[in-house]
C-alpha positions, 0 to 999 in steps of 0.5 A, spaced: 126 863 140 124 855 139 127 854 147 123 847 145 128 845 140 135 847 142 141 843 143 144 844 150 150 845 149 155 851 150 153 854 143 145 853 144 145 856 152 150 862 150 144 864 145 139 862 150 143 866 155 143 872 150 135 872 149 134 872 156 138 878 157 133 881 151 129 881 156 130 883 161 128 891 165 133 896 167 127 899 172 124 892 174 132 889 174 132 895 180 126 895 184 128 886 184 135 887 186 132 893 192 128 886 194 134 883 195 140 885 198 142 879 201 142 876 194 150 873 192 148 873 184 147 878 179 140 880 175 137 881 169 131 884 170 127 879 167 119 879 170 117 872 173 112 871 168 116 872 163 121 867 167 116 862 168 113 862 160 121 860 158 121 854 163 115 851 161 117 851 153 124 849 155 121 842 159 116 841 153 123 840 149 130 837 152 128 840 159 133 834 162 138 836 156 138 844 158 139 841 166 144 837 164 148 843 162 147 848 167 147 843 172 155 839 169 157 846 163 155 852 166 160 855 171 159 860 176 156 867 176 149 864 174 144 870 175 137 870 179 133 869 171 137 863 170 137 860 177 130 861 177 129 857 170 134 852 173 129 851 179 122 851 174 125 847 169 126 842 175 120 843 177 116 842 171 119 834 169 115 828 172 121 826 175 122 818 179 124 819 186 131 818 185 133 823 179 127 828 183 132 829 189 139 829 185 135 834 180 133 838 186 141 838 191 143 840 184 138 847 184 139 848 191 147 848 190 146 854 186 140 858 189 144 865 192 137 869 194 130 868 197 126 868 190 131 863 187 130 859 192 121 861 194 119 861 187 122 854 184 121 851 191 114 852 190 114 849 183 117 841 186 110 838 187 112 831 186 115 831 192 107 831 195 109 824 191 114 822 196 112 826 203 115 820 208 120 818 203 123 826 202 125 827 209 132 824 208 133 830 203 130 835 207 135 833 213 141 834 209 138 842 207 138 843 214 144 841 216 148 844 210 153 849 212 149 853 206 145 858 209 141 858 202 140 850 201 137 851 209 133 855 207 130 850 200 129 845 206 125 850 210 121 852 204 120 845 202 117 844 209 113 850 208 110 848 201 109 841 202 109 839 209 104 843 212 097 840 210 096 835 215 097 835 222 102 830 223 106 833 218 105 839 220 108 837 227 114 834 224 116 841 219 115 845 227 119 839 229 125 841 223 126 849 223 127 849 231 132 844 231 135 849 225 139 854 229 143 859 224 142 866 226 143 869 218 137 872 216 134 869 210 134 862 215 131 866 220 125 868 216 123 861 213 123 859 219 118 865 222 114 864 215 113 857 216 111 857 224 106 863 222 103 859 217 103 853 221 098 857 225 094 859 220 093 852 218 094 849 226 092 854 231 093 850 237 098 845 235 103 851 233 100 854 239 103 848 243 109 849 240 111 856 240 108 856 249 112 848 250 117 847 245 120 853 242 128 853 242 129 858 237 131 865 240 128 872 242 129 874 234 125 868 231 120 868 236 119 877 234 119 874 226 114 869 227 109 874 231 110 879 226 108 875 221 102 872 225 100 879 226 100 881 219 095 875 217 089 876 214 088 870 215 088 870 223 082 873 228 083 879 232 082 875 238 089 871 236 092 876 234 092 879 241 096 873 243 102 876 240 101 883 241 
């Protein structure tokens, strides 16, 4: 299918549509809804390579066209492909600060599992562009009622905030003010204080020992996850045994 030259409206996303579910896996549908049992949308079973070869190939042509309508045309019952693809496309365009941000809200709005939000978060790399600047946004996702645009927003500070210490500090900063006992939030916030470990021992070691304020169950995540590094010493380890 020529993806680069589609006219985006309902008839050339129906065809879209149509070609996706072509190719689609009925065992790989199965083992991605088995990794996803929190998930709100249904799946295609459609593999990420395959996802991300379309997203590409879409951005190439009217990728501002095909966001326009998923974003304003295509109602609810999105599945966990075209979500995804929605999060790429998004991430692909070299978008000014302001149409970056909209574009962004816009996905958050639709994400309905952990994947949807983890793969096309990862994908937003002009936001390193714009790291101070940005912050208002996350501060809207984190205060959402959504659980799932809380967890763009911890995404976000895992993706891009973490490089520096400073930074860092702020993202520890951010997920301990989050206090949402749903899983998924729960789990962003153990992932993003593990990899702040690795990448800031003793600066997370500081916060976890003087500042934490997230519950026995995010502290047992986070501990769990430092566990399971590779990237961490024995020694380390040790402290959280």
């Amino acid at each position: 299918m020529d993806l680069k030259n589609i006219n985006w409206n309902k008839d050339g996303y129906n065809k879209y549509l149509e070609y996706l579910k072509s190719l689609g896996d009925g065992g790989y549908k199965k083992f991605t809804d088995g990794l996803n049992p929190g998930a709100e949308c249904g799946s295609l079973g459609v593999r990420l390579p395959e996802l991300r070869r379309i997203a590409k190939e879409i951005a190439k042509g009217d990728g501002r066209g095909f966001l326009d309508h998923v974003t304003y045309e295509r109602g609810g019952g999105m599945s966990r492909e075209e979500i995804i693809v929605m999060g790429l496309v998004t991430g692909a365009l070299k978008l000014p600060f302001g149409e970056l941000c909209q574009r962004v809200r816009y996905f958050a709005a639709r994400v309905k599992s952990w994947d949807s939000c983890d793969t096309a978060v990862n994908s937003f790399k002009e936001i390193k562009n714009y790291i101070e600047e940005y912050k208002i946004e996350i501060f809207g996702f984190l205060n959402s009622g959504n659980k799932w645009e809380q967890r763009v927003g911890i995404i976000i500070l895992l993706d891009f905030y973490l490089s520096n210490e400073q930074n860092a500090a702020y993202a520890l900063n951010c997920v301990n003010g989050v206090k949402n006992d749903e899983y998924y939030v729960n789990m962003a916030q153990a992932w993003l204080i593990a990899e702040a470990f690795v990448k800031h021992r003793d600066l997370t070691k500081s916060f976890l020992e003087n500042e934490f304020a997230l519950g026995e169950k995010v502290r047992k995540m986070a501990a769990q996850k430092i566990r399971d590094s590779r990237r961490v010493s024995d020694e380390d380890k040790k402290l959280f045994s």
